[in-house]
Legacy VTK file of the C-alpha trace (Angstrom):
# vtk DataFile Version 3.0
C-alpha trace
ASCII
DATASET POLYDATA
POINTS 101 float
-17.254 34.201 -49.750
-18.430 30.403 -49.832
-22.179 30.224 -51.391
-24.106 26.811 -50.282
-26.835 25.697 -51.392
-30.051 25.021 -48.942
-31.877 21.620 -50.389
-35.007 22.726 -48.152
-34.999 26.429 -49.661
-33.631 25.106 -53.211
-31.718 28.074 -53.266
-27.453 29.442 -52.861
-26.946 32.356 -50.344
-24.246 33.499 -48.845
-21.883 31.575 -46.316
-23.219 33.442 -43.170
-26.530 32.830 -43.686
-25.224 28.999 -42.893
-23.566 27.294 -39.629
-21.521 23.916 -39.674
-22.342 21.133 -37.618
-19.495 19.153 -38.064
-18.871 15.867 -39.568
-21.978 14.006 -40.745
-22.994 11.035 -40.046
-22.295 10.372 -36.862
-23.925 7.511 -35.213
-25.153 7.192 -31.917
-24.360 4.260 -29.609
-27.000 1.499 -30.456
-28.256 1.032 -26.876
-27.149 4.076 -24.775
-27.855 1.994 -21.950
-24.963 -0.452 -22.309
-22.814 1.797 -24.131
-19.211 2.550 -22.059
-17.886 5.346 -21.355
-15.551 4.803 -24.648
-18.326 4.125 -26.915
-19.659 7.847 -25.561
-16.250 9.432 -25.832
-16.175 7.692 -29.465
-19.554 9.466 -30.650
-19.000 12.392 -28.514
-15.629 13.845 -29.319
-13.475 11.573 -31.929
-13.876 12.740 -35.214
-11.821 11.950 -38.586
-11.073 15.475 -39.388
-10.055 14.237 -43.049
-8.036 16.229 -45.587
-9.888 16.203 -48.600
-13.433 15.115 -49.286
-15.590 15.170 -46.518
-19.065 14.646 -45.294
-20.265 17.526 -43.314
-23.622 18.978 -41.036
-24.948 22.413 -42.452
-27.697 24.136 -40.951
-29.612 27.231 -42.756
-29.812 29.333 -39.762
-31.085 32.521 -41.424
-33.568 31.001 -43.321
-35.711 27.389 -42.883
-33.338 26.266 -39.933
-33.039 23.016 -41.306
-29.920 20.760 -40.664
-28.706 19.302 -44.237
-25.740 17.934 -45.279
-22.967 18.756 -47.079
-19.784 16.916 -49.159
-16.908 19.535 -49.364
-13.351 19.560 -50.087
-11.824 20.730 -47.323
-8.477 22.433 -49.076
-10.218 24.018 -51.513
-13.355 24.845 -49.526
-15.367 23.707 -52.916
-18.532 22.480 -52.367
-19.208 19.218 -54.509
-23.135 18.228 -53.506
-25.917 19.210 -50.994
-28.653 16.600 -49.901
-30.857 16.806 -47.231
-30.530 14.822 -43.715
-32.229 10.736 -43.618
-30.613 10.680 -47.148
-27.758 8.632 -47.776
-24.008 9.343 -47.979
-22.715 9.536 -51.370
-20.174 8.055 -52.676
-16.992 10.235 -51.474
-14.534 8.442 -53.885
-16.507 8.624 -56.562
-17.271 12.797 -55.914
-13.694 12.965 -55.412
-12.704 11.463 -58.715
-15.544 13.553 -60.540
-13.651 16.544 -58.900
-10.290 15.726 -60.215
-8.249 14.233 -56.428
LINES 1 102
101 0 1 2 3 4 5 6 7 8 9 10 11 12 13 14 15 16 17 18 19 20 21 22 23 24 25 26 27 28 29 30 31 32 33 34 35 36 37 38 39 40 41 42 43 44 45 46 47 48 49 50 51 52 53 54 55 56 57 58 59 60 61 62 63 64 65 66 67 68 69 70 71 72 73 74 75 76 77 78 79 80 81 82 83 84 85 86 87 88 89 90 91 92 93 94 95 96 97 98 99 100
């Protein structure tokens, strides 16, 4: 079982307390009234789906309900730092050489 970490509750419960969103940090089209239908596909559907250390969308759905994010590994399913949505990306390479890859 995967514990993670709520930054909103400050506290580690169990995986199923927890649903993910997906890859973070998705941005929408600038102006969604010029965007083409390629620009929507691109935010829509097309995602990087990396192997390794990735940025992902968590939300605490058994307790605040709050979106946050996530960076995980995703072959060892190891967790490497929680931070709430609005705050910045960290530096993947640099969790990634903390974590030994």
């Amino acid at each position: 079982m995967l514990l993670i970490y709520c930054p909103y509750c400050e506290i580690e419960r169990a995986e199923t307390e927890f649903h993910c969103g997906g890859e973070a940090h998705i941005a929408r089209p600038s102006d969604p009234e010029k965007a083409t239908d390629d620009d929507w596909v691109e935010f829509l559907y097309m995602r990087s789906n990396t192997k390794g250390i990735a940025a992902e969308r968590w939300r605490h759905i058994h307790g605040c309900g709050r979106f946050f994010n996530a960076v995980r590994d995703t072959v060892s399913d190891k967790f490497l730092t929680f931070y709430k949505a609005g705050d910045p990306r960290p530096d993947l390479e640099a969790l990634a050489r903390e974590a030994g890859k």
